[in-house]
LOMAR-151660 format. One record per residue (C-alpha): residue in one letter; x, y, z. Coordinates in steps of 0.25 Angstrom, whole numbers, plus 5000, padded with zeros to 4 digits. Each point is the difference from the previous one (the first is absolute). Layout:
% LOMAR-151660
AXYZ...
This chain:
% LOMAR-151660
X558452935499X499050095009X499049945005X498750084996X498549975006X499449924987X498650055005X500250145000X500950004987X499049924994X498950095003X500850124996X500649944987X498850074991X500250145006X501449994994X499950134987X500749894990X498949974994X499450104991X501150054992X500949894997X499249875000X499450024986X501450004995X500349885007X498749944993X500750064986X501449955002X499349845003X499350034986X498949895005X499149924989X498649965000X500549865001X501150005010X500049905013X500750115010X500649975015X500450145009X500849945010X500250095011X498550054998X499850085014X498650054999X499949964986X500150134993X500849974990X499249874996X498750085001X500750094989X500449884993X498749935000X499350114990X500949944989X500649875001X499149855001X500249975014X501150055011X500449915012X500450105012X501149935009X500550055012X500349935013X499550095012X498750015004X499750135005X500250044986X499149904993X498950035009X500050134995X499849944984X498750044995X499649874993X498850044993X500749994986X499849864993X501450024995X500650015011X500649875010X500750025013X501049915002X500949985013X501349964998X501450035003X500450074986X501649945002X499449875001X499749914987X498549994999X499549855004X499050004987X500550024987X499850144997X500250084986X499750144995X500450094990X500250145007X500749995015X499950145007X500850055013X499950135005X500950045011X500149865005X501349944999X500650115009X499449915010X500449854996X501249935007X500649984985X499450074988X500949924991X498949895004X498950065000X500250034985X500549874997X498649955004X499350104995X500749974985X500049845003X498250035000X500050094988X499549954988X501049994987X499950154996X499550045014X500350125005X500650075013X499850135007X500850045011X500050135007X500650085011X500650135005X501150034997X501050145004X500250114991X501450024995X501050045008X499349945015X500249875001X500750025013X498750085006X499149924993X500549865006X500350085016X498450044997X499649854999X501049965010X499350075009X498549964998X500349844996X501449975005X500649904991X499050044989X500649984984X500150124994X500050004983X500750094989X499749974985X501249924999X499649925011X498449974995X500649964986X500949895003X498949935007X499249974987X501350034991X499849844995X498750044993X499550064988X499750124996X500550075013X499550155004X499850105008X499350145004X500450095010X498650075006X500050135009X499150025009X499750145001X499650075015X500249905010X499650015014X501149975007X499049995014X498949944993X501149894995X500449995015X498850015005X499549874993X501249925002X499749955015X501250055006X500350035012X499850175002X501350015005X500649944987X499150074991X500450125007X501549954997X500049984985X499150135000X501150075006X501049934991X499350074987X499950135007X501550005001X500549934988X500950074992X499750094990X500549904988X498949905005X499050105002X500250054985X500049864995X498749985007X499450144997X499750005014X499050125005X499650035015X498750034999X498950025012X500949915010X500249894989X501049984992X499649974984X500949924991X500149934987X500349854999X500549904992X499549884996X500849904991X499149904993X500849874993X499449904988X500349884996X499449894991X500349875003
């Protein structure tokens, strides 16, 4: 894959326009409880932990890269950071009941084990909640030469795709979420990718074709192109 500055991406991880409209329903898809033991893996700067923290017991944020843990506010009580290598089994016996990866497994060498350890830590009746972005109908193609581009070898998901890794458990879900008006410069902007590839994939939106630009509602407004995503969020209990 790309190799990208860990420093820089770290620093500009917050400045990413995510946030606001789409991590309350994240928070609501996780349905957490007053009692539950919850583990984000994947944590970055511990946004979504933070989020967690208001309504769950405890959450335990894991990642394994620094420049994002340093970057954790670790105020809240609930909260412990935890390095570690999230394909890799936890040394210490380890259980929750709600297990939460957002845009995560997009970067694991197998994602099939990633979950695998993620279901094998749950409590019986535990629940998992995976998400990431996935193309609207119709521009798979673009959508993977998009992601080609900015993290070569990078996995790229569908519905279909997410399912089948939790198909084994109970209860199985999923919510498609669009994110209304997205930057495109701000999303490149914060990526900490060279300005030559940033320019590139700019470039590769500007020119899509008109299919992909009616799939993602693209606008071009003020020099910056605005889009709707998608975001497909899968649940399983084990």
């Amino acid at each position: 894959m790309r190799t990208f500055d860990g420093k820089t991406r770290a620093a500009l991880y917050s400045k990413l326009a995510w946030v606001p409209q789409y991590l309350d329903e994240f928070i609501e898809v996780c349905q957490p409880r007053s009692s539950d033991r919850a583990c984000d893996i994947g944590t970055g700067t511990g946004v979504v932990a933070h989020q967690l923290a208001q309504y769950v017991y405890s959450v335990d944020a894991v990642d394994n890269d620094d420049e994002m843990l340093k970057l954790i506010d670790r105020d809240n009580p609930k909260i412990t950071v935890i390095k570690s290598n999230i394909e890799l089994p936890r040394e210490e016996d380890a259980t929750y009941d709600l297990i939460t990866a957002r845009m995560v497994l997009h970067h694991t060498s197998s994602d099939t084990t990633t979950v695998d350890h993620c279901v094998y830590m749950l409590n019986p009746g535990g629940r998992v909640v995976i998400a990431e972005g996935i193309p609207p109908q119709g521009c798979l193609s673009f959508y993977k030469r998009i992601f080609e581009l900015k993290e070569p070898g990078r996995r790229v998901y569908t519905v279909d795709r997410l399912i089948a890794l939790i198909e084994h458990l109970h209860d199985v879900s999923f919510r498609i979420i669009i994110q209304k008006d997205m930057s495109i410069t701000n999303w490149l902007g914060n990526s900490g990718l060279d300005k030559a590839t940033q320019q590139a994939i700019f470039n590769m939106h500007l020119n899509a074709p008109e299919y992909v630009k009616k799939a993602y509602n693209m606008r071009l407004i003020k020099g910056d192109i605005i889009t709707d995503w998608q975001q497909c969020i899968v649940t399983g209990v084990r």
